[in-house]
C-alpha positions in Angstrom: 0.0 0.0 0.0 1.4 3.9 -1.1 2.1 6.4 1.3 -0.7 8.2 0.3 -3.3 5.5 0.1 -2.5 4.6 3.8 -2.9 8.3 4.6 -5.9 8.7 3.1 -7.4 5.1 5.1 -6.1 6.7 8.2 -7.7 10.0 7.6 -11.4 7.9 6.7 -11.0 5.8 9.7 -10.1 9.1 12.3 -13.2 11.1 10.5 -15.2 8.1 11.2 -14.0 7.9 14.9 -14.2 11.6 15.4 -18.3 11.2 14.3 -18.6 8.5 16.3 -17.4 10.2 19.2 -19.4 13.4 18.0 -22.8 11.7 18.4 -22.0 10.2 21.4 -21.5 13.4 22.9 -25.3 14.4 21.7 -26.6 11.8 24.0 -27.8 12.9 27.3 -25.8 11.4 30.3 -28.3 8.6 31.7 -30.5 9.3 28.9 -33.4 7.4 28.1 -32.8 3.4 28.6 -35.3 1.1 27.1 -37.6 0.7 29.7 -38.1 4.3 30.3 -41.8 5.5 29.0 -40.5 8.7 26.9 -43.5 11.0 27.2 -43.7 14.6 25.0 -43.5 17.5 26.3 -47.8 18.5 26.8 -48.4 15.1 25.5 -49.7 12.5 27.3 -48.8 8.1 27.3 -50.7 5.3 28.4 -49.3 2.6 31.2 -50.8 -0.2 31.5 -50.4 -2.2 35.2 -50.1 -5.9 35.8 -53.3 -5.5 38.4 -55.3 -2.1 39.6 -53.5 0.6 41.5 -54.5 2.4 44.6 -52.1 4.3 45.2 -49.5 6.4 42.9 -46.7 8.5 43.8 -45.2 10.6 41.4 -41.0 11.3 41.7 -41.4 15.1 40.2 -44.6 16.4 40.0 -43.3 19.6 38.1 -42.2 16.9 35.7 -44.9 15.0 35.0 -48.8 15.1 35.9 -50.0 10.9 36.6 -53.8 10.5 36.7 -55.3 7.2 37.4 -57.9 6.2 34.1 -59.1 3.2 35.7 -57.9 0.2 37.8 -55.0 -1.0 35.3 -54.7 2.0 33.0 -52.6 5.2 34.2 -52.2 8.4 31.9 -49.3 10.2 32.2 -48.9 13.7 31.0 -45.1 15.6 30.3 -45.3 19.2 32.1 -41.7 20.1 31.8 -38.3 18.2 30.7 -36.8 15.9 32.6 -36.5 12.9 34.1 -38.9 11.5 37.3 -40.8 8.3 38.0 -43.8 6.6 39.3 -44.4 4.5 41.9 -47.9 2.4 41.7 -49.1 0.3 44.7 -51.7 -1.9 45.3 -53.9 -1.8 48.2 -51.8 -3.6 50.8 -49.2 -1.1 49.9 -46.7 -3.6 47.2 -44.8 -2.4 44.5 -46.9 -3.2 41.2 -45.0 -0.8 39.4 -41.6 2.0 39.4 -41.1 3.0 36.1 -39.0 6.3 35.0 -40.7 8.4 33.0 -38.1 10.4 30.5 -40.2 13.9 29.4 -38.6 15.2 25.9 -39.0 17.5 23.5 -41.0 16.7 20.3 -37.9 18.6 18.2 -38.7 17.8 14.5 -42.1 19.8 14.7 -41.0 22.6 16.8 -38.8 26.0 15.7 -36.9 28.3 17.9 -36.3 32.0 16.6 -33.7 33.7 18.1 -33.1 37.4 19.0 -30.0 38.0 20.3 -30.3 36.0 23.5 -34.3 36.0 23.2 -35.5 33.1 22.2 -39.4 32.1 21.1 -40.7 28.2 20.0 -43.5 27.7 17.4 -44.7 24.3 16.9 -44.8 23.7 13.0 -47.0 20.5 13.0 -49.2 21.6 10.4 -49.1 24.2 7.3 -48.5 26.9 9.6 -46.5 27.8 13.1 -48.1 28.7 15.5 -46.6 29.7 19.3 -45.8 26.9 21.8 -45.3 27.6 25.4 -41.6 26.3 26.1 -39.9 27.0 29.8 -36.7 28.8 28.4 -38.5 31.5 26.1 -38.1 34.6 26.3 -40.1 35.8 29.6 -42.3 38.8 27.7 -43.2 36.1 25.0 -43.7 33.5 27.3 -46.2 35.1 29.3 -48.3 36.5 26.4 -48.5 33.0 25.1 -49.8 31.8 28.1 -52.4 34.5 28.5 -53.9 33.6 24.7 -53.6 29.9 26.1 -55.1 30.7 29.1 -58.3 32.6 27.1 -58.7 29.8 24.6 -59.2 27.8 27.3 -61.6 30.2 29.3 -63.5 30.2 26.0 -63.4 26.5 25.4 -65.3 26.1 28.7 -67.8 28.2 28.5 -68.9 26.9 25.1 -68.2 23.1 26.7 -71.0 24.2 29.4 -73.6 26.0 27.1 -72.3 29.5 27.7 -72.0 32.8 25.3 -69.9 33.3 22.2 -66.3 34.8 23.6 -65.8 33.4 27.1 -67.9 36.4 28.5 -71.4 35.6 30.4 
């Protein structure tokens, strides 16, 4: 083998090393094993117990919200990233379940802009963005998001329960 043709193998073979090692460092420390139930962030996952629950605890509640659906059947909701876990007992107090619970971004349908050191989220799901309350954003931004989310939500309810047009009564 040339000079140049073993040059050039060790040159492939370091590139390939150095995006090896590149990826790895993209992966959270203790990131998500395979028994972890990876929530989205505002979504929410089913889990599914061996027997019913009468009990749960929940790690983080700032984390993730854990509502019991029925006797086997728990819904979990992602609140804010992270990583917590759930505890489900039975009624003499055993262990039917502790799973981590791994809360993560949904990143291929979601956009930051940045301004400087401002930044805003949109979730892009469809056509068109629209803004996405993300804990990080910029703190004006944030909070006028949450006050349109907070009146669609007004609104919503009082055209669930048979009120007037607009939230107003």
């Amino acid at each position: 083998m040339s000079s140049r043709a073993l040059m050039k193998s060790s040159r492939s073979r370091l590139g390939t090393l150095a995006w090896g090692v590149f990826l790895a460092t993209l992966l959270p420390a203790g990131g998500a094993a395979a028994q972890d139930l990876i929530v989205k962030y505002d979504q929410s996952q089913l889990l599914r117990l061996s027997r019913p629950v009468s009990e749960i605890i929940v790690g983080n509640p700032t984390i993730a919200d854990v509502s019991v659906q029925s006797n086997n059947l728990l819904v979990v909701t992602g609140k804010t990233f992270g990583i917590t876990n759930v505890i489900a007992l039975d009624a003499e107090r055993n262990v039917i379940k502790d799973q981590r619970i791994v809360v993560a971004r949904e990143d291929a349908r979601m956009i930051n802009l940045q301004k400087g050191p401002k930044r805003e989220s949109y979730n892009c799901a469809t056509t068109s963005c629209n803004p996405s309350l993300v804990v990080g954003d910029e703190p004006t931004y944030f909070d006028a998001v949450g006050k349109m989310a907070q009146t669609k939500v007004k609104f919503s309810d009082s055209s669930a329960e048979g009120g007037t047009q607009g939230g107003s009564q």
